[in-house]
C-alpha positions, 0 to 999 in steps of 0.5 A: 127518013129512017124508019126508027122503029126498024132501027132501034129492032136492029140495035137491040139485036146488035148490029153496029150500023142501026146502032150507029144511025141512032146516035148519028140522029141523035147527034144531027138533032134530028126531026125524029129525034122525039121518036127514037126517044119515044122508042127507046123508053121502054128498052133502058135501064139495063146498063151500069153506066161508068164515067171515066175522066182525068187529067191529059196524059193519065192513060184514059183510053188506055185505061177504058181499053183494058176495061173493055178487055176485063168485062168482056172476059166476064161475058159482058157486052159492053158501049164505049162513048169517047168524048173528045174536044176536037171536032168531028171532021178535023179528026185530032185525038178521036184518031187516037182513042180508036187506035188505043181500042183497035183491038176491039173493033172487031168484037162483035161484043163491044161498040165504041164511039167517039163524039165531039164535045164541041165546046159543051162545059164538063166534057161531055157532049151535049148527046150524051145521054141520049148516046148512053140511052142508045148503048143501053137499049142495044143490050149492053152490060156497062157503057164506059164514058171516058171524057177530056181533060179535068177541072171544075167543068168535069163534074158534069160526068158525075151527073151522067154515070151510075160510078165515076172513076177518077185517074192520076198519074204519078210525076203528074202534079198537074192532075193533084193540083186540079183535083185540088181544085174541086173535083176529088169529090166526084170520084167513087174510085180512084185510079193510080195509073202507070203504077210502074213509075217512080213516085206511084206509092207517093201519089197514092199516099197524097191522094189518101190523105186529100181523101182524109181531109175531106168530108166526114163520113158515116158509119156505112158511107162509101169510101172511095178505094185508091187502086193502083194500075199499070193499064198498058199491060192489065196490070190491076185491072181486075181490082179496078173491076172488083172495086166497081162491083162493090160500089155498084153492090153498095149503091144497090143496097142502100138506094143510091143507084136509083136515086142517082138514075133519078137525079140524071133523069131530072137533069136531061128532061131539065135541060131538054126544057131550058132548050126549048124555051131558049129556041122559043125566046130566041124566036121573039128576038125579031118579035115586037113584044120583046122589043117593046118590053125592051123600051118599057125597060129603058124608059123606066116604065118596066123593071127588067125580072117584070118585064122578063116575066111578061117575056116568059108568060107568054113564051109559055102561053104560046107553047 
């Protein structure tokens, strides 16, 4: 067994291995996993949490590796979570998105992980935000989350960062088109990236006017800014930056941080809650009281939401 305690002393004095282990506990679902969250409680907070997603192709990793390369210029400690679909032994593209940032490997500044979603709507693995708490507690600056792909799941990365940054790529009308399809809103800054290419000033342009179309906005409300990148050589990179600043400036100023940390909290301890009672309810499936509840129902002595009360009463009773 770990000793937590040492391991979460040693993350927040940097070192890889301990911060490593925690999120390796964490991702195990370890018996003593209440205990490194106990321990890291106190320690969070610190981190400006950025959510970077978009469609396949865009330049996500090369995009978060030029980030990187911008805050650590700024003397930022910084975490990389890269959450990938693929699974954790077969490798797949976690193999890229730790090529793509071998140039920081060896930061002693920077930590990145990649972990598997595997299968987790939204594209974020289901350890997430234990994995952000970990980066946060271990004295990073910001924690960029770069997620798969893009569609109506990829919301869910809005839940999990204080500023989501939203990618495109012109000659890319696949990522248009699924922003079209319900994830514009999510964005709090847009990217334009591989801006050298033909067609970037159009897609900015159509990007623009589907902002314009959107909700009305109030005096004061923030406006989402469309920056134009060429990440591969740094290009706009530092404007990226300067928008992130002014959002996180903006947010401060008017509540919204701390609403939305609010909002995360609510949504982890919400869904750490549902999977409680889920295990416990799956443990009444050889229990005689469910398949009583079960025949009542089929007899027509019972409706199904009484008999699912009865069900939760005493799931809740026995907890």
């Amino acid at each position: 067994m770990a000793d937590v305690a040492t391991l979460v002393e040693q993350a927040r004095q940097g070192w890889p291995r301990a911060v490593a282990r925690l999120i390796s506990l964490i991702e195990g679902d370890s018996p003593q996993l209440r205990e490194v969250m106990a321990a890291l409680a106190p320690l969070v907070g610190g981190a400006y949490v950025v959510g970077v997603t978009g469609a396949p192709g865009v330049g996500k990793s090369t995009s978060t590796s030029a980030l990187v390369t911008a805050y650590r210029r700024a003397g930022k400690r910084v975490g990389v979570l890269a959450v990938d679909p693929s699974s954790p032994f077969s490798g797949g593209a976690l193999l890229g998105d730790r090529v793509r940032m071998s140039e920081h490997a060896s930061d002693p500044g920077v930590y990145i992980r990649s972990m598997a979603s595997r299968g987790h709507l939204g594209g974020l693995a289901w350890a997430a935000p234990q994995a952000i708490r970990v980066l946060d507690a271990a004295g990073c600056d910001v924690v960029l989350v770069e997620t798969v792909g893009v569609g109506q799941s990829e919301v869910e990365i809005a839940a999990q960062a204080d500023t989501s940054v939203l990618l495109l790529a012109p000659g890319m009308g696949d990522g248009i088109q699924a922003a079209k399809a319900g994830i514009l809103e999510i964005g709090d800054v847009y990217v334009v990236n591989k801006a050298d290419r033909e067609g970037a000033d159009a897609t900015a342009r159509e990007l623009g006017h589907m902002l314009g179309l959107g909700e009305a906005r109030a005096p004061g409300d923030w406006r989402p800014p469309i920056v134009k990148t060429v990440a591969a050589r740094g290009e706009g990179v530092d404007e990226v930056v300067e928008a992130l600043e002014k959002h996180r400036a903006w947010m401060e100023e008017r509540g919204v941080l701390a609403e939305r940390r609010k909002r995360r909290a609510a949504g982890e301890v919400e869904t750490i809650a549902v999977t409680t009672l889920r295990a416990r309810i799956g443990d009444l499936h050889g229990d005689r009281r469910l398949g009583a509840l079960a025949e009542r129902v089929v007899a027509g002595e019972l409706d199904p939401y009484a008999a699912a009360d009865e069900l939760v009463a005493g799931v809740t009773e026995r907890g």
